[in-house]
mmJSON file of the N, C-alpha and C atoms, coordinates in Angstrom:
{"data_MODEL":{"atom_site":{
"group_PDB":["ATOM","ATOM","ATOM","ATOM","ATOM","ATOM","ATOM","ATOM","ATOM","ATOM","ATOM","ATOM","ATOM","ATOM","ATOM","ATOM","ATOM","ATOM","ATOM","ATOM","ATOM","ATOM","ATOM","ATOM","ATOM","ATOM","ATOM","ATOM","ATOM","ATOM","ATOM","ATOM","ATOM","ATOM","ATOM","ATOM","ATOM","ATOM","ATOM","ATOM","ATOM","ATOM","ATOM","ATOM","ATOM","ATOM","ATOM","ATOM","ATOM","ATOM","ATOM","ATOM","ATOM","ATOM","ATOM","ATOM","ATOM","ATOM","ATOM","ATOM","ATOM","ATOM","ATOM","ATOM","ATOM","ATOM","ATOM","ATOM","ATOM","ATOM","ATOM","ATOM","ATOM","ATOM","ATOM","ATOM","ATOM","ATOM","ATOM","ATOM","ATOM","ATOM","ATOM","ATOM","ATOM","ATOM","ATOM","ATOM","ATOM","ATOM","ATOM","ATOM","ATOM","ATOM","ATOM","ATOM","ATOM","ATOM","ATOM","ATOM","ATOM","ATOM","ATOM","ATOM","ATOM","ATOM","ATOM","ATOM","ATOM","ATOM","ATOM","ATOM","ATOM","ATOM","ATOM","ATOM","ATOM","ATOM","ATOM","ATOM","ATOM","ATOM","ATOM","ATOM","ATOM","ATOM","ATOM","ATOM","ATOM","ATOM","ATOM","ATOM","ATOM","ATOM","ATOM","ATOM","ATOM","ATOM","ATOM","ATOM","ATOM","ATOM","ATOM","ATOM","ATOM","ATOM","ATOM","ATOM","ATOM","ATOM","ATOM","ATOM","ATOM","ATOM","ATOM","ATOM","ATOM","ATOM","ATOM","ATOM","ATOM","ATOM","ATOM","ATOM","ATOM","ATOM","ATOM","ATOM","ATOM","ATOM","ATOM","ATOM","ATOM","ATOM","ATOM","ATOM","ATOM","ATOM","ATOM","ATOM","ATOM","ATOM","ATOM","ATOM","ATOM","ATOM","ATOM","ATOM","ATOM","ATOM","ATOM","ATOM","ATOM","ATOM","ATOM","ATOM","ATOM","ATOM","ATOM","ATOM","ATOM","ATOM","ATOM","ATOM","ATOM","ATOM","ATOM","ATOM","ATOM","ATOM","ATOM","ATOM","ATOM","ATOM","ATOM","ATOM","ATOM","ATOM","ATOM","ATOM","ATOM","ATOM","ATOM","ATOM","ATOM"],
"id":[1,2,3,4,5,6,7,8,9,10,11,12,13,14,15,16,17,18,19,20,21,22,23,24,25,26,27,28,29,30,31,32,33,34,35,36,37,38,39,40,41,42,43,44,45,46,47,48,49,50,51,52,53,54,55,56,57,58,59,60,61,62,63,64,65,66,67,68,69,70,71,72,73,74,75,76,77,78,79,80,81,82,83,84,85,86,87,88,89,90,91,92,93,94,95,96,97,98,99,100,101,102,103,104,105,106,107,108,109,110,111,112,113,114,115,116,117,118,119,120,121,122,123,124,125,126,127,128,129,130,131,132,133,134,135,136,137,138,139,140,141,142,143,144,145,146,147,148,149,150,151,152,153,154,155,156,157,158,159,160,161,162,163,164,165,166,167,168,169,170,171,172,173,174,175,176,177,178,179,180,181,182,183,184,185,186,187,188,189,190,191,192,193,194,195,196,197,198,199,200,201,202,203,204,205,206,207,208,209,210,211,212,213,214,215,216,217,218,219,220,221,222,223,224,225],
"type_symbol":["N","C","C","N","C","C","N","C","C","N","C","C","N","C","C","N","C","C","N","C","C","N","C","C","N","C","C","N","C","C","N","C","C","N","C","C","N","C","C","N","C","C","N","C","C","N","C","C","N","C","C","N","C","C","N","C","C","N","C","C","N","C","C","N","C","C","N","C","C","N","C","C","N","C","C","N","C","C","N","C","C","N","C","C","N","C","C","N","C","C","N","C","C","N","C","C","N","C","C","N","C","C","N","C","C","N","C","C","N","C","C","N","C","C","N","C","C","N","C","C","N","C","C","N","C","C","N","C","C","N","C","C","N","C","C","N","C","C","N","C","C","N","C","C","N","C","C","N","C","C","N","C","C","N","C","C","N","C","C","N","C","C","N","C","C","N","C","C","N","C","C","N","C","C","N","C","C","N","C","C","N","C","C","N","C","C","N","C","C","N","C","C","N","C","C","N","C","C","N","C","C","N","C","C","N","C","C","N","C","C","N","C","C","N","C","C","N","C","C","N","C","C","N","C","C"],
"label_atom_id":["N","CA","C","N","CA","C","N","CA","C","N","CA","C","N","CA","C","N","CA","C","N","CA","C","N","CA","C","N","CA","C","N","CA","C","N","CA","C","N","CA","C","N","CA","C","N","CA","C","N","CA","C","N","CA","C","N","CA","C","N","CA","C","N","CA","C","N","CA","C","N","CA","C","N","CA","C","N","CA","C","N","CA","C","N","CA","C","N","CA","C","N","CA","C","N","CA","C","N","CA","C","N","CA","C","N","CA","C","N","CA","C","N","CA","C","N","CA","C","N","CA","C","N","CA","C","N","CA","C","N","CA","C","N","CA","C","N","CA","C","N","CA","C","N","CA","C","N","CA","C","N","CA","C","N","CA","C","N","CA","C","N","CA","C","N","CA","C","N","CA","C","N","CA","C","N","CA","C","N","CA","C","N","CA","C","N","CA","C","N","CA","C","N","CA","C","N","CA","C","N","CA","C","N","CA","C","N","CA","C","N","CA","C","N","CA","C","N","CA","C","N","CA","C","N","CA","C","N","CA","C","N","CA","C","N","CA","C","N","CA","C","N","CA","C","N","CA","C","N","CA","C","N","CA","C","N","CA","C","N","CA","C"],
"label_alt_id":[null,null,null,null,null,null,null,null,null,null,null,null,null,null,null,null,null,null,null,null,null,null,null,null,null,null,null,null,null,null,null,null,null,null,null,null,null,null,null,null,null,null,null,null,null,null,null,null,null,null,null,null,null,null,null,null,null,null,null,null,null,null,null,null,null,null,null,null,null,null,null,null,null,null,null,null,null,null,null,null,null,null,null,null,null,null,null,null,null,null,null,null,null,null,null,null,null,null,null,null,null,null,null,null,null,null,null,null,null,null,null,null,null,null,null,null,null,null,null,null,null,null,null,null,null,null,null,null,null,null,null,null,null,null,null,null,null,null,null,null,null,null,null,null,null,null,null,null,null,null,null,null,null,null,null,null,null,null,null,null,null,null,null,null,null,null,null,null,null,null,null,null,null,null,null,null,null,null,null,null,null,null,null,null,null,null,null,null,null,null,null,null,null,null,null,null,null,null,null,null,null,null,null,null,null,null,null,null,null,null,null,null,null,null,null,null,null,null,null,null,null,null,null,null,null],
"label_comp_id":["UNK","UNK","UNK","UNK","UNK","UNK","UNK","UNK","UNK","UNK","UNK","UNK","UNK","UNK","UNK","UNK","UNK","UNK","UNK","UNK","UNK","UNK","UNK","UNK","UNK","UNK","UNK","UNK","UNK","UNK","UNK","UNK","UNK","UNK","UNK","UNK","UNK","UNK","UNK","UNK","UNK","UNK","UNK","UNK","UNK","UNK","UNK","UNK","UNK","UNK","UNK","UNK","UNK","UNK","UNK","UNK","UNK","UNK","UNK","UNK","UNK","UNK","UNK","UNK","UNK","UNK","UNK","UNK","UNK","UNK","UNK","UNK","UNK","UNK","UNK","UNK","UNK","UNK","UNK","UNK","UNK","UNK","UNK","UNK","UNK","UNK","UNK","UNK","UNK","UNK","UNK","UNK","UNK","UNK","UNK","UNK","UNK","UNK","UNK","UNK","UNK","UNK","UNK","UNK","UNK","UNK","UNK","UNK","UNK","UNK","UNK","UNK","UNK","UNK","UNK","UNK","UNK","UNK","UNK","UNK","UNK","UNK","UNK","UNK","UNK","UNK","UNK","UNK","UNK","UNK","UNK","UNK","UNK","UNK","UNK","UNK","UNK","UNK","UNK","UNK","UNK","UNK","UNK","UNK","UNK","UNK","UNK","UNK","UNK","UNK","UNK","UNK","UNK","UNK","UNK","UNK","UNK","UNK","UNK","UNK","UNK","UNK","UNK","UNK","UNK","UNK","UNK","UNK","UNK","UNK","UNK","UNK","UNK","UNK","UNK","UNK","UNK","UNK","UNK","UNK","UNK","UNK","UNK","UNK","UNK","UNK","UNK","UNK","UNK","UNK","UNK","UNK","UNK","UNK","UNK","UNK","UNK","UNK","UNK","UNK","UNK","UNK","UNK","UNK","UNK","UNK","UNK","UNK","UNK","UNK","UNK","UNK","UNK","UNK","UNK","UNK","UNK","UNK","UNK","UNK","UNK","UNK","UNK","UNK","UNK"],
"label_asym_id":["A","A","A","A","A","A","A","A","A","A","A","A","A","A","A","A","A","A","A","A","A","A","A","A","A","A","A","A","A","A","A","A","A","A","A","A","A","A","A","A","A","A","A","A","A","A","A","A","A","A","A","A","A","A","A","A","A","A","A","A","A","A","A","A","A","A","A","A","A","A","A","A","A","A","A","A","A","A","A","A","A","A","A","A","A","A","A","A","A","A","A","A","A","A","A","A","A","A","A","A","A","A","A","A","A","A","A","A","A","A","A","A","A","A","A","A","A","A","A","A","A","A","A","A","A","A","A","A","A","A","A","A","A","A","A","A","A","A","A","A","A","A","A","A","A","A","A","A","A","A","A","A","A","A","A","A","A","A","A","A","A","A","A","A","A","A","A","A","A","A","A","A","A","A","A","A","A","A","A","A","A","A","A","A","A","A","A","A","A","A","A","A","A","A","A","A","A","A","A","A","A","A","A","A","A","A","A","A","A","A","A","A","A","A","A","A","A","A","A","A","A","A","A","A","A"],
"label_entity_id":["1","1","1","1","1","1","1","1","1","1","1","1","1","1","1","1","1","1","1","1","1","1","1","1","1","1","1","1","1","1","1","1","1","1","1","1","1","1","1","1","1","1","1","1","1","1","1","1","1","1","1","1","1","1","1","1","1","1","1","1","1","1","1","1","1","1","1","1","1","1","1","1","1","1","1","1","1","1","1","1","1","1","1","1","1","1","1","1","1","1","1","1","1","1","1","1","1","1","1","1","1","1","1","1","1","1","1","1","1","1","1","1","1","1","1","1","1","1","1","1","1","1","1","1","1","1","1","1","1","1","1","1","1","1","1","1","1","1","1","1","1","1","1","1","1","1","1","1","1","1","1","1","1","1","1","1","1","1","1","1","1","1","1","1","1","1","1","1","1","1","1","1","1","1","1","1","1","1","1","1","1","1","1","1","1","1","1","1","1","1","1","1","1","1","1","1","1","1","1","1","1","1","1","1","1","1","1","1","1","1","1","1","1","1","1","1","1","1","1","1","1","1","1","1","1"],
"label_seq_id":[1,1,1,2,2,2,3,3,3,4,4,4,5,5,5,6,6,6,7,7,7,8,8,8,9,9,9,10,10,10,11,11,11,12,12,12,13,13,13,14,14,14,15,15,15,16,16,16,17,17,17,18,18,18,19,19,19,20,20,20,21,21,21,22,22,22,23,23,23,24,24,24,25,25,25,26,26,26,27,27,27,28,28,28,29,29,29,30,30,30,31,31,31,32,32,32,33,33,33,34,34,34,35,35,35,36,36,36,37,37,37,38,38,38,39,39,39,40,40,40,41,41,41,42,42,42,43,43,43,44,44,44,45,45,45,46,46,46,47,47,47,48,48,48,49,49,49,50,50,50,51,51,51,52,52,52,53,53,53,54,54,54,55,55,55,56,56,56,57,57,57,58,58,58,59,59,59,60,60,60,61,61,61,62,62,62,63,63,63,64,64,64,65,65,65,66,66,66,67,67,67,68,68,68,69,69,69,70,70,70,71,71,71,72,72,72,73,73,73,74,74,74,75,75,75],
"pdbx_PDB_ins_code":[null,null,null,null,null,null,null,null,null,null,null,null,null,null,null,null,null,null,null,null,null,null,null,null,null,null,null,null,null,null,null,null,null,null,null,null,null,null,null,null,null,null,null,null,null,null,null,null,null,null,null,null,null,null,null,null,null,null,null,null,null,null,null,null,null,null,null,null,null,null,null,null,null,null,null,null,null,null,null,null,null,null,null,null,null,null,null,null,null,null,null,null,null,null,null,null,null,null,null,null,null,null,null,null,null,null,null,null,null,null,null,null,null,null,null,null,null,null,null,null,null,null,null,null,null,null,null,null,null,null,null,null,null,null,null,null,null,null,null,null,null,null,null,null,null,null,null,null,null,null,null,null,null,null,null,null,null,null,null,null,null,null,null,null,null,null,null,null,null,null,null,null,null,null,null,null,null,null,null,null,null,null,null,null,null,null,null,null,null,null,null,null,null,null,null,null,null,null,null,null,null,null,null,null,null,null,null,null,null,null,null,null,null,null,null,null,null,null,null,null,null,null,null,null,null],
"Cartn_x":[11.956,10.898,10.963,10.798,10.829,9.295,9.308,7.382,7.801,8.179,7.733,7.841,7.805,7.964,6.521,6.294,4.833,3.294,4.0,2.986,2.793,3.96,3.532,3.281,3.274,2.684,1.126,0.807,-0.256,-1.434,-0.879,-1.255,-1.369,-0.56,-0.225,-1.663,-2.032,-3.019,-4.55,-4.361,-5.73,-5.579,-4.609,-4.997,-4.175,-3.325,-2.613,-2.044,-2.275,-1.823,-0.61,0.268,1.689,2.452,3.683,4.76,4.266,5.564,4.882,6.642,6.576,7.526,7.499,8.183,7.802,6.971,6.875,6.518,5.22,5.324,3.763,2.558,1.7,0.211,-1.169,-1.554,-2.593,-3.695,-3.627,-4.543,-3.979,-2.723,-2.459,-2.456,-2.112,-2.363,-3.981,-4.779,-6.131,-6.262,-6.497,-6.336,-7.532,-8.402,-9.739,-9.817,-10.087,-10.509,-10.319,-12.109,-12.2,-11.149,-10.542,-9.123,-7.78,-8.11,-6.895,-6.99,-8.444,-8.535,-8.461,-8.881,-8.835,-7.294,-6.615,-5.14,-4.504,-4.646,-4.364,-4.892,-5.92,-6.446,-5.945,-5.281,-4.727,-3.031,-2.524,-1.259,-1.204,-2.436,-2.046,-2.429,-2.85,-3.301,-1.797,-0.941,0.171,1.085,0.952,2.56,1.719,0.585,0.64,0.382,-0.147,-0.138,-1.593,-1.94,-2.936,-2.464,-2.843,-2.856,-3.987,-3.412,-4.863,-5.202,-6.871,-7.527,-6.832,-6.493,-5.534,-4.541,-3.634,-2.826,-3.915,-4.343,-5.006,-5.123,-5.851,-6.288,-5.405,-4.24,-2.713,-2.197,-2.354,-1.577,-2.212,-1.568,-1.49,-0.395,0.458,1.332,1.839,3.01,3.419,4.498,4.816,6.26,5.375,4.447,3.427,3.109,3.018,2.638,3.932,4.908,5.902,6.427,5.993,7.03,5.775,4.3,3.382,3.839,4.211,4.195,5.975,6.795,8.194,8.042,7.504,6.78,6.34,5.269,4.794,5.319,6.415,6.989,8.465,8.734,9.731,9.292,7.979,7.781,7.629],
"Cartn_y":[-10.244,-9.873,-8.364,-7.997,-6.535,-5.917,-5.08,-5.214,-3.492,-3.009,-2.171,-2.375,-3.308,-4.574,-4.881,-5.682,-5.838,-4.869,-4.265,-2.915,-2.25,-2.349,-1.685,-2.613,-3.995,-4.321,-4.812,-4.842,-4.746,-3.566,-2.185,-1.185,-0.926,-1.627,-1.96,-3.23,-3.696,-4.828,-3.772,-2.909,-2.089,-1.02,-0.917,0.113,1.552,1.444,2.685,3.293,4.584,5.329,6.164,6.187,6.948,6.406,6.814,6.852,6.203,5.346,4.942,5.259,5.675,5.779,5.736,5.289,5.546,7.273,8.273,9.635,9.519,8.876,8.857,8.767,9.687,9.484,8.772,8.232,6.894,8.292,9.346,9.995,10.298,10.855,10.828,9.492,8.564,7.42,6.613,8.045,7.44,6.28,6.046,5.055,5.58,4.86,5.37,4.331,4.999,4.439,2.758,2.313,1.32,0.233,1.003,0.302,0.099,1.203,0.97,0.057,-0.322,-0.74,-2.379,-2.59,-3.617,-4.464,-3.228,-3.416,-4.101,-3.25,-3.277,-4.676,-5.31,-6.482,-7.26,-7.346,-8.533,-8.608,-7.175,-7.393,-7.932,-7.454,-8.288,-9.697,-10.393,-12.045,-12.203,-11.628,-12.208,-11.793,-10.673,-10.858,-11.301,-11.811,-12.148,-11.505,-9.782,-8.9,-8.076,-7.365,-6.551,-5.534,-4.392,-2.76,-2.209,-1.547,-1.209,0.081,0.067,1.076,2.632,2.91,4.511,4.44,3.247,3.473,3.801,3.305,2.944,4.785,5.27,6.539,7.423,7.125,8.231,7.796,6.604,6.04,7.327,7.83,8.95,8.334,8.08,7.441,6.109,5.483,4.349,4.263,5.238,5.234,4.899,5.669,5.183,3.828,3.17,2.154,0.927,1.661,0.651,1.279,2.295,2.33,1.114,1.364,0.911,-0.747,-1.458,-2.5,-3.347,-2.654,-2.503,-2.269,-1.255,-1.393,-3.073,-3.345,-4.126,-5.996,-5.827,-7.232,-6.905,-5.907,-5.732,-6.288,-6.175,-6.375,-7.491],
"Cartn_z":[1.457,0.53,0.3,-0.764,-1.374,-1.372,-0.191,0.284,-0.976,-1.064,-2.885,-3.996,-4.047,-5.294,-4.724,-3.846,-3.499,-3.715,-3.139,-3.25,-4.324,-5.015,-6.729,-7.434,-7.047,-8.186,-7.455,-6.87,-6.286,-6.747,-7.129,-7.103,-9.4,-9.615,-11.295,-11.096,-10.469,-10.598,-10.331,-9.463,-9.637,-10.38,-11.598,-12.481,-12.03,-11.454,-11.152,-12.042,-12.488,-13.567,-13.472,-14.249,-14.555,-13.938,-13.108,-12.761,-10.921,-10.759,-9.603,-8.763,-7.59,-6.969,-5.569,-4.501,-2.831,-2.772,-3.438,-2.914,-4.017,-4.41,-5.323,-5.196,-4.478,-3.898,-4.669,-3.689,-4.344,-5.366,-5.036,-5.756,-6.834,-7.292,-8.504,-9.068,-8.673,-9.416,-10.023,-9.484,-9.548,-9.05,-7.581,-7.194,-5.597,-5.834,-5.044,-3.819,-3.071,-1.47,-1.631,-2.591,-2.333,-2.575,-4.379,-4.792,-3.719,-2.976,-1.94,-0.97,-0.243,0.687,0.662,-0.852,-1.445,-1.892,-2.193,-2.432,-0.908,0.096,1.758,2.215,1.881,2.332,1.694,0.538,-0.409,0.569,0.251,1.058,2.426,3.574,4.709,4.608,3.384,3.352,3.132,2.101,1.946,2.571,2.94,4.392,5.726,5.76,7.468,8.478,8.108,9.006,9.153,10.032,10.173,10.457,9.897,9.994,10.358,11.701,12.509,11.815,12.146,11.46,11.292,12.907,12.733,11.737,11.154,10.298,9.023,8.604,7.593,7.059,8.327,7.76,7.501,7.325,7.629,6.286,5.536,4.05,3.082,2.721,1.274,0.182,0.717,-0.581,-0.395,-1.193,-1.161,0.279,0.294,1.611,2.826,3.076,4.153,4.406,3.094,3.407,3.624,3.035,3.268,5.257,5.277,7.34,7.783,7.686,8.144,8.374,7.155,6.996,7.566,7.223,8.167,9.863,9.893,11.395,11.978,11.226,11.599,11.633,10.873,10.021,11.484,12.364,13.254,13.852,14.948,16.209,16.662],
"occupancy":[1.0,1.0,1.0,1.0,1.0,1.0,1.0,1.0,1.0,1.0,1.0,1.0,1.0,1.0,1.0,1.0,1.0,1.0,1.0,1.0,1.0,1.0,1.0,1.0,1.0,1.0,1.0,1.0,1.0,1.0,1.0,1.0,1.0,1.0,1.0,1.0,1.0,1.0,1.0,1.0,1.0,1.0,1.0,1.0,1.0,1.0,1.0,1.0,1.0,1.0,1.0,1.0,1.0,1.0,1.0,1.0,1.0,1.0,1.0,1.0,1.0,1.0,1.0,1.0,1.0,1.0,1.0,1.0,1.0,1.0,1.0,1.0,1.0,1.0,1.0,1.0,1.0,1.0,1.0,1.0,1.0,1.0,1.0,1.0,1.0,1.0,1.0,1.0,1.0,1.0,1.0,1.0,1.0,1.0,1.0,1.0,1.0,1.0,1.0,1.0,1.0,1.0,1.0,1.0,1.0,1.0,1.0,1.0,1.0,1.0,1.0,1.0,1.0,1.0,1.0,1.0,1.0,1.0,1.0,1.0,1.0,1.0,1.0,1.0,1.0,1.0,1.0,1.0,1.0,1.0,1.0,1.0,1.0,1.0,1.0,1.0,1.0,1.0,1.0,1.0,1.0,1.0,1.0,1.0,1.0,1.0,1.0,1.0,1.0,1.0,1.0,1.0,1.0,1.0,1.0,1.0,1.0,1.0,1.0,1.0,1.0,1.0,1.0,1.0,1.0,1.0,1.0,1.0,1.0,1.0,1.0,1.0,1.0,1.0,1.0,1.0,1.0,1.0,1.0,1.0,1.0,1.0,1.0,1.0,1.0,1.0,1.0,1.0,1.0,1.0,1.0,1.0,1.0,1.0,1.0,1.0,1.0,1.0,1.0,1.0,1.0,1.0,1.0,1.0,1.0,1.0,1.0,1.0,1.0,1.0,1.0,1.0,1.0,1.0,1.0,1.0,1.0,1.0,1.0,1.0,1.0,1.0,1.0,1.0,1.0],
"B_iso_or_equiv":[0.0,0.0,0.0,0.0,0.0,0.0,0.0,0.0,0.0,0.0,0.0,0.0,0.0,0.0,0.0,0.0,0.0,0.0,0.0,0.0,0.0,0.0,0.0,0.0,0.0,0.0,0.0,0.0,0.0,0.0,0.0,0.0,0.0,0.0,0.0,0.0,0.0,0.0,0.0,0.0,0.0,0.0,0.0,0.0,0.0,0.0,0.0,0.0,0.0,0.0,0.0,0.0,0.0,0.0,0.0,0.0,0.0,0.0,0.0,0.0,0.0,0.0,0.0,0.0,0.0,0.0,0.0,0.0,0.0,0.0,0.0,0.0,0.0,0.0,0.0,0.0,0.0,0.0,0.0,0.0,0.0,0.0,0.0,0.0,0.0,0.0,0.0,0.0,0.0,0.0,0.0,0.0,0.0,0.0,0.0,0.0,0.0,0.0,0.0,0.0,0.0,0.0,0.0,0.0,0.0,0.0,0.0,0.0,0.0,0.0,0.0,0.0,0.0,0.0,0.0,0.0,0.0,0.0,0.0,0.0,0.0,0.0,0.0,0.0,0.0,0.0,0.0,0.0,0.0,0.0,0.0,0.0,0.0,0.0,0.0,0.0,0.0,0.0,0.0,0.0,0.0,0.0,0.0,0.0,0.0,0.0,0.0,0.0,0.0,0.0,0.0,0.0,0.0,0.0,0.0,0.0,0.0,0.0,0.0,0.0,0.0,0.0,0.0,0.0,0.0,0.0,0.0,0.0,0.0,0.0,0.0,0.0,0.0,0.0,0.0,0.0,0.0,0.0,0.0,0.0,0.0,0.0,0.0,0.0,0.0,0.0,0.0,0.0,0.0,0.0,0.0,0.0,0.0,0.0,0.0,0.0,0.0,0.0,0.0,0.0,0.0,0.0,0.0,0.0,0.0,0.0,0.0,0.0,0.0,0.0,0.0,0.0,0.0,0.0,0.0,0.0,0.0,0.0,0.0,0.0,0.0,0.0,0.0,0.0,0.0],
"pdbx_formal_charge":[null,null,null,null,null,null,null,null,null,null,null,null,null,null,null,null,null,null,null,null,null,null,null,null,null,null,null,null,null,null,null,null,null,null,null,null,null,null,null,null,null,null,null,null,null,null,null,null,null,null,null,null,null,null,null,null,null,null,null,null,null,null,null,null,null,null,null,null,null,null,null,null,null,null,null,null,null,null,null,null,null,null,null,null,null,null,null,null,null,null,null,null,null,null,null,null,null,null,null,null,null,null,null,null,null,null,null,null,null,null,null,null,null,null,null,null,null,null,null,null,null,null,null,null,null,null,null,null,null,null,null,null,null,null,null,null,null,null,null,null,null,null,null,null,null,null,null,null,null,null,null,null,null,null,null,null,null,null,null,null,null,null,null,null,null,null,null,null,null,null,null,null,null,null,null,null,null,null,null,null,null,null,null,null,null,null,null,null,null,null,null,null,null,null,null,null,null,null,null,null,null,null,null,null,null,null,null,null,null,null,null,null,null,null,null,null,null,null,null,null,null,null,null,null,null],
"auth_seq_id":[1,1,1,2,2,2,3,3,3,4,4,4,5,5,5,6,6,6,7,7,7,8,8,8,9,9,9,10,10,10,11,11,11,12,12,12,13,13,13,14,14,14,15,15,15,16,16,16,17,17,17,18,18,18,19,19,19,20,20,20,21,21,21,22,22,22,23,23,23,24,24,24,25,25,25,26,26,26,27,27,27,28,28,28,29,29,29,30,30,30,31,31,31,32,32,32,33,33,33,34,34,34,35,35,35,36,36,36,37,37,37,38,38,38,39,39,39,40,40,40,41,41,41,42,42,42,43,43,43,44,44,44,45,45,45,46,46,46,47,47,47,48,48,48,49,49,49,50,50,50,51,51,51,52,52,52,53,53,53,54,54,54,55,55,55,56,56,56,57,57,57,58,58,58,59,59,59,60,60,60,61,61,61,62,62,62,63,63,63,64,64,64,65,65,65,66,66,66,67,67,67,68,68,68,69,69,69,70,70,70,71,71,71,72,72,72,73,73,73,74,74,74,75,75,75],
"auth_comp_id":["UNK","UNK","UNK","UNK","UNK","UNK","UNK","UNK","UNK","UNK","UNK","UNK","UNK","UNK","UNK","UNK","UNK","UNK","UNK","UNK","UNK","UNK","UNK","UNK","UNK","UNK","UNK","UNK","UNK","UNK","UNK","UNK","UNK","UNK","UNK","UNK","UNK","UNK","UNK","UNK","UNK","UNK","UNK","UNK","UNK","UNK","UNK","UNK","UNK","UNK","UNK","UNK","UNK","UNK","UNK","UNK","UNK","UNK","UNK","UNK","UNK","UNK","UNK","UNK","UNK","UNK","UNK","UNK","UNK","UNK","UNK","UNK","UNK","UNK","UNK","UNK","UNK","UNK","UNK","UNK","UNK","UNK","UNK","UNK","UNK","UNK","UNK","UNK","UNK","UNK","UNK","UNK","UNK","UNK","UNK","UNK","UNK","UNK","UNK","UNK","UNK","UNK","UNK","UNK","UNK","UNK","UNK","UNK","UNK","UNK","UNK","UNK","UNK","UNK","UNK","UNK","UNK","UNK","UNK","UNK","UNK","UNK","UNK","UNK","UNK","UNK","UNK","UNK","UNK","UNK","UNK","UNK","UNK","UNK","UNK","UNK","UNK","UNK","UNK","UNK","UNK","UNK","UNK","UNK","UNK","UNK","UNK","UNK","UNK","UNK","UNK","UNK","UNK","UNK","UNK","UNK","UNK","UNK","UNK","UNK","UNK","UNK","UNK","UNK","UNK","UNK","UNK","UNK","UNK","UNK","UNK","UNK","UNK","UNK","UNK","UNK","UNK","UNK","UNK","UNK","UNK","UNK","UNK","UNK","UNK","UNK","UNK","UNK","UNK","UNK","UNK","UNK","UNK","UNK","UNK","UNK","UNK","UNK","UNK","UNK","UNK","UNK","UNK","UNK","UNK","UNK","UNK","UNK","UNK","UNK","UNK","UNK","UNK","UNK","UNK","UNK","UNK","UNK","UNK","UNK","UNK","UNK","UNK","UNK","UNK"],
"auth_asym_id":["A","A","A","A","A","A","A","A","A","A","A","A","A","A","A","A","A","A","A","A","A","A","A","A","A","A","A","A","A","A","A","A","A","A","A","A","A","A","A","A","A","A","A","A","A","A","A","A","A","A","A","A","A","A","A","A","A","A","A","A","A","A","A","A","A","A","A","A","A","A","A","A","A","A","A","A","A","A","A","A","A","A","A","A","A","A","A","A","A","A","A","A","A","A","A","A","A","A","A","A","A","A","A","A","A","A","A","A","A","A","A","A","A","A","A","A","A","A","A","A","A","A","A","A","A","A","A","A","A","A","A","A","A","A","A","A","A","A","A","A","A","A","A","A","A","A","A","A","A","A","A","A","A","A","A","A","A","A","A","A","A","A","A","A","A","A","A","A","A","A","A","A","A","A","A","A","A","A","A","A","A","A","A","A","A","A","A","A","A","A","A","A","A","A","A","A","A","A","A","A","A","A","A","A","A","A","A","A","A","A","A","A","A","A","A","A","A","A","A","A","A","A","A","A","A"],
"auth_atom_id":["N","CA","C","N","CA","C","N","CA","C","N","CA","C","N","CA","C","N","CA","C","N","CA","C","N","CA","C","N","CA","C","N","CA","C","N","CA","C","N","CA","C","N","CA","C","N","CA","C","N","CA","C","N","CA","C","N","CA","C","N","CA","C","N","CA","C","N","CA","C","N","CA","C","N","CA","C","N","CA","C","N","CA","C","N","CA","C","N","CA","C","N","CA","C","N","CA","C","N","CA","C","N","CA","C","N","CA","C","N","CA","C","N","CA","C","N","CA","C","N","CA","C","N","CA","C","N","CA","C","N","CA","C","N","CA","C","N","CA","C","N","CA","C","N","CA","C","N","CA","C","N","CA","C","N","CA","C","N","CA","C","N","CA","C","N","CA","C","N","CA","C","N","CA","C","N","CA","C","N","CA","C","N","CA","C","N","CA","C","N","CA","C","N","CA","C","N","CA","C","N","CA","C","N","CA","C","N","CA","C","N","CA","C","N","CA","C","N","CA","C","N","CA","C","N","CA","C","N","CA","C","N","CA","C","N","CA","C","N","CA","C","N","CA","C","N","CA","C","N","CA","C","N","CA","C","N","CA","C","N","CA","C"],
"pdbx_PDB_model_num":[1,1,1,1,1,1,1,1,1,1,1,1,1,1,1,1,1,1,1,1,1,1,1,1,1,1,1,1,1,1,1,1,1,1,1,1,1,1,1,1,1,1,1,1,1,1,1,1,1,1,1,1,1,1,1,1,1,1,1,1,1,1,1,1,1,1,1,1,1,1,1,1,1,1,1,1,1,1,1,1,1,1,1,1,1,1,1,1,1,1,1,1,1,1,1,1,1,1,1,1,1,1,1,1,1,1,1,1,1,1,1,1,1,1,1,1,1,1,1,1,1,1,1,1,1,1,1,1,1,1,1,1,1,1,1,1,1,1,1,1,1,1,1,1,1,1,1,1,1,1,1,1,1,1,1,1,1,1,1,1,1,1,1,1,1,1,1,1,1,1,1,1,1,1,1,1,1,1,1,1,1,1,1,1,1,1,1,1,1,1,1,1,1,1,1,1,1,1,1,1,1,1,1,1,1,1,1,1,1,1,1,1,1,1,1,1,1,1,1,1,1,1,1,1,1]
}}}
């Protein structure tokens, strides 16, 4: 599975604006807390996973969220 393929289009479903790339921060994309957190709960229904709260607070961009979720799809 292509979890940035996932994640962007996940992030194209809450309205993310311009250019989307792994270094692309959820704030330039106008992409607000709740939109994110909301985004984060859809992805762990479909890969199967939970991301503990300390990660949560460390995601600024898309790459974050892809080690987070690679991390977690290893162990």
């Amino acid at each position: 599975m292509n979890y940035y393929e996932e994640i962007k289009n996940a992030l194209v479903k809450k309205g993310a604006k311009g250019s989307i790339s792994k270094d692309t921060t959820f704030k330039s994309m106008e992409i607000d807390s709740l939109d994110l957190m909301d985004m984060i709960i859809s992805l762990e229904n479909k890969l199967d996973i939970a991301i503990p709260d300390d990660d949560l607070v460390s995601l600024k961009n898309i790459n974050d969220v892809l080690n987070v979720i690679e991390k977690l799809k290893n162990e």
